[in-house]
C-alpha positions, 0 to 999 in steps of 0.5 A: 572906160577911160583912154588910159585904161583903154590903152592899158587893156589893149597893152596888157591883152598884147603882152599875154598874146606875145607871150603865149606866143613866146611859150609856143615858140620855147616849146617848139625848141624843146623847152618843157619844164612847166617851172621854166614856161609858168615863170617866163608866161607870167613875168611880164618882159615889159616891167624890164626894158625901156619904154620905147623898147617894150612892143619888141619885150617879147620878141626872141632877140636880146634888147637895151635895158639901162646903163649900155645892158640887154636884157637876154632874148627869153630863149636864152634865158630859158634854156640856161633855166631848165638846164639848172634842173630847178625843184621847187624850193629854188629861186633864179635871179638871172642877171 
């Protein structure tokens, strides 16, 4: 395996124990939509924010994204998600 590829694995093993992390803790404030969970467990927060800011991706704080924005901390989002009482056939594109 090469150092890049190295260093990607290590990177994505992290990213999935954060975020296994991040559901427990979500699950912990009484967010139980498996919807709501699934889709923050599977969209990976590091695709969102800058670099630099991306060992912090899954810590429940809002961080700098582009042009001066945050991204929301994943509590928020969540709990703002599960309160539309979303089915099936929905989409959420939280901006």
């Amino acid at each position: 395996m090469s150092e890049a590829s190295a260093a990607e694995f290590h990177e994505d093993e992290e990213s999935r124990i954060h975020a296994a992390s991040i559901i427990l803790k979500l699950r912990g404030l009484g967010i139980s939509d498996r919807g709501v969970l699934n889709a923050i467990e599977g969209v990976p927060r590091t695709l969102f924010v800058p670099k630099e800011w991306r060992h912090q991706a899954y810590a429940d704080r809002p961080l700098p994204i582009d042009c001066g924005q945050t991204i929301a901390a994943p509590s928020v989002v969540a709990t703002m998600t599960a309160a539309l009482d979303l089915c099936d056939r929905h989409g959420v594109l939280e901006i």
